[in-house]
N, C-alpha and C positions, 0 to 999 in steps of 0.2 A: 504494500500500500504506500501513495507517495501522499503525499501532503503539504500543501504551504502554509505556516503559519504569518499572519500578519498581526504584527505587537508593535507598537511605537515604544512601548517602555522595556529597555534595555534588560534590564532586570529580572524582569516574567517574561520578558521573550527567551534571554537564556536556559534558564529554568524549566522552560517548555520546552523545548528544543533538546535542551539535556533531556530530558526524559523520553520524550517520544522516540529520539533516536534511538535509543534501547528496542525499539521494537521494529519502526519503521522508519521509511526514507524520508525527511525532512528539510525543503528549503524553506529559509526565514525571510522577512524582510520589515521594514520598519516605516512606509509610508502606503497610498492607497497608489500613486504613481509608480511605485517599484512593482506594490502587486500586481497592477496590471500589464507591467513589463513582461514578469514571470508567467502570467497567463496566457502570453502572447504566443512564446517559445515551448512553453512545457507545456502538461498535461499533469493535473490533478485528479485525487480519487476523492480528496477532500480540501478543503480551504477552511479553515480554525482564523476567522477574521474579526478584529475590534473594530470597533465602531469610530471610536474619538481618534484618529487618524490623523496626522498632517498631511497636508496637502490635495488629498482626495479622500474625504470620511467613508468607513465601510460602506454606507448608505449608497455613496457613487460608484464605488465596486461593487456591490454587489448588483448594482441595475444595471450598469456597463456588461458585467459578466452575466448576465443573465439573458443578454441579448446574443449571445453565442456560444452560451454551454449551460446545461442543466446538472454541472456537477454541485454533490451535497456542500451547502453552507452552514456552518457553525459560526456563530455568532458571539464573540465575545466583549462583554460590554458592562461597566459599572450604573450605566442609566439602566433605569427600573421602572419609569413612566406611560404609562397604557397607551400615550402617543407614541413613543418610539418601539412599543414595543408591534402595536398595529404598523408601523411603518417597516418592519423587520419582514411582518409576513408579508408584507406586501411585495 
């Protein structure tokens, strides 16, 4: 299983990263503009994406990538609000 994890905070991006890599194939990256670089070139089975983002918020990756690929999103996010959370499924 490959996976891209996108984390702006250094921190829980390593930590995440550490770990999954134990099991499976893992590129990282740290903005919503990188993500979509690597979505560009590679091919995921999963994408582990946060929302609060620089430069392009999950919310713009994930509607971007959803206009050319139906691969599963996980959504990682500190907001808890029933607006973003309805804008998620959306």
């Amino acid at each position: 299983m490959k996976i891209l994890l996108v984390e702006d905070q250094k921190d829980l991006r390593e930590i995440l990263e550490k770990r999954l890599k134990k099991e499976y194939s893992v590129d990282s990256c740290e903005d919503g503009e990188e993500a979509l670089d690597f979505l560009s070139v590679y091919s995921y089975d999963i994408v582990l994406l946060d929302i609060m983002l620089p430069k392009l918020d999950g919310f713009g990756v994930c509607e971007q990538l959803r206009r050319q690929s139906q691969v599963p999103i996980l959504m990682l996010t500190a907001l808890d609000g029933e607006e973003e959370q309805l804008r998620g499924f959306g």
